[in-house]
N, C-alpha and C positions, 0 to 999 in steps of 0.2 A: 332581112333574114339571109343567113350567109351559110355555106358548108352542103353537105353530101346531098340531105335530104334535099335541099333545092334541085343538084342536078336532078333529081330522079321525079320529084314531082313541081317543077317550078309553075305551069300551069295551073295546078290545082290549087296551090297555094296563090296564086295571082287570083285567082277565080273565087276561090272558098275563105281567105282571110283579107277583106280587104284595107282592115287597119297597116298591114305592110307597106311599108313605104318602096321596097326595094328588094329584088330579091337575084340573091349574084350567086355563081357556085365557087368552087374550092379555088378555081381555076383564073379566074376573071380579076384578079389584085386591083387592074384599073377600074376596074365597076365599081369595086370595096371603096375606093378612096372617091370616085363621082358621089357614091351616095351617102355617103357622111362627108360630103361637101370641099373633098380634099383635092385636091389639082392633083391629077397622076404623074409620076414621073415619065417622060420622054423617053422612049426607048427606041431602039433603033435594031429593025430584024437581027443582026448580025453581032449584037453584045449586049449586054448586062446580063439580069435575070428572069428574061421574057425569051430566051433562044431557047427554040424546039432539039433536045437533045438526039442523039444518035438512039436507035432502039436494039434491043436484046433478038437472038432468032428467035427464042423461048417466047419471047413479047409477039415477035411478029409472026409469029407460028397460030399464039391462043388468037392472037386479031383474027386471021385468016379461017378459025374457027366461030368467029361471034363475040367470041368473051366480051370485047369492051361494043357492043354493037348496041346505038341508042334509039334504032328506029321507032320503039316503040312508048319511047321517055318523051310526054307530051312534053314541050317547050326544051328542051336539052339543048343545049347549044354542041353544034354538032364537031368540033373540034373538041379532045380531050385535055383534062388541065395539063398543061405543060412549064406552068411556074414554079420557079425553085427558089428560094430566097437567096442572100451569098452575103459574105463577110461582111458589105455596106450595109447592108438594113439593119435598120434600129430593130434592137431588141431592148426587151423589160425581160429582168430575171427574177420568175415568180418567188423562187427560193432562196435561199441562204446564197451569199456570193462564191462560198468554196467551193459548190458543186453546181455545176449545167449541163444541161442537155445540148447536143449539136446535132441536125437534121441532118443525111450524110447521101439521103436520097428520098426519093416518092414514087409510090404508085409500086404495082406489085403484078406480075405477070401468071402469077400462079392460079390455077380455078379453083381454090375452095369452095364451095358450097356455103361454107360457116361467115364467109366475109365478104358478104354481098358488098358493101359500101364500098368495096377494093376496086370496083367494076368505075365507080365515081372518083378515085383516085387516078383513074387513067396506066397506064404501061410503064414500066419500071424506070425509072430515068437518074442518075446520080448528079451528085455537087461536082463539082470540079475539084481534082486532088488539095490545087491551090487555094482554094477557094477555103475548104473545112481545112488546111491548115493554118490560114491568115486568122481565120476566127479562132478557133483553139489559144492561138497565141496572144490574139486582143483581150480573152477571157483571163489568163495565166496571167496576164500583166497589171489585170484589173480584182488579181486577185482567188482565180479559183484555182484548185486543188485537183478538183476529180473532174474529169470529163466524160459523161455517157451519151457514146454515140447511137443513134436512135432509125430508123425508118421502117418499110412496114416487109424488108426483107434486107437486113444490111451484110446476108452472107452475100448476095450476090451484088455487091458495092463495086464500082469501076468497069462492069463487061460491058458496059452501055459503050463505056470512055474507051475500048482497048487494052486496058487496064487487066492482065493476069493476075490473079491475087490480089487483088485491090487493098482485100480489105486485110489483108498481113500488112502489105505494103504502106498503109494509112496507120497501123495500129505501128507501125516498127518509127515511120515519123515523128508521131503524136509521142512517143517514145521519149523520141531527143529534145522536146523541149520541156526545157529548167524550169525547176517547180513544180512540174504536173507531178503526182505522187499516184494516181488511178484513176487509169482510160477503163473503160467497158463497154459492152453494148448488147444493146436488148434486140426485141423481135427475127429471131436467126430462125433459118429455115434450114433441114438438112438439104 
């Protein structure tokens, strides 16, 4: 069993369903591939898509208030997800080839009330500029059309990175490359 609900009750679910073989949160990619029997990839603190990103003040402000605090999540693992996929990992494109979705960041620093499960995505963190433009382009080559970019707050895309304007600056890129015919993006916060 994989995803949110683990972070938040992994305990219970270890304890009350014992048919589970496994139980990993959003965060733990290497667990995901230990327990469907996969050799993880090697990573090394300092590169790929297991580096702990730079954090937002907005992020490190809500921390210093609680927001992402798990003392009370029996089994939690007490680091927050800090995985981000990147241009290498395989992907399967559930839909039509003209059009995909591109991940552009994770985790969301805001305290809604309505979006508890944001608390299990951990602190706002982005792709790397290069990273969602190498992808965009593998896509356009293999065929898509429309690119929607996606995360669970992609106004504020790149402040993690130093990045002013990230996400003009990303949408003015994704721009210049040939073929794309319509960028977008969902989940925007004012």
């Amino acid at each position: 069993m994989a995803g949110c609900l683990v972070e938040r009750y992994r305990n219970d679910i270890q304890r009350d369903i014992p048919e589970v073989d496994a139980v990993v949160g959003t965060g733990e990619l290497e667990a995901i591939l230990s327990a469907a029997g996969i050799a993880g990839p090697a990573s090394a603190p300092e590169s790929g898509p297991f580096v702990i990103l730079n954090s937002r003040p907005e992020g490190d402000a809500r921390a210093a208030q609680g927001r992402f605090s798990r003392t009370e999540w029996q089994g939690a693992v007490a680091d927050l997800p800090n995985y981000l996929y990147d241009e290498t990992t395989p992907r399967l494109l559930a839909g039509p080839k003209h059009s995909a979705y591109i991940k552009i960041a994770e985790g969301c620093d805001h305290p809604c009330t309505f979006a508890s499960f944001l608390n299990c995505a951990g602190n706002f963190r982005s792709r790397r500029f290069e990273s969602v433009i190498a992808e965009a382009e593998q896509l356009v080559a293999a065929g898509t059309l429309e690119l929607t970019l996606i995360g669970q707050d992609t106004t504020c895309y790149g402040e993690d990175l130093g990045l002013k304007d990230g996400l003009a600056m990303l949408l003015e890129r994704l721009a210049q490359i040939q073929d794309v015919r319509w960028v977008r993006f969902l989940l925007c916060l004012p």
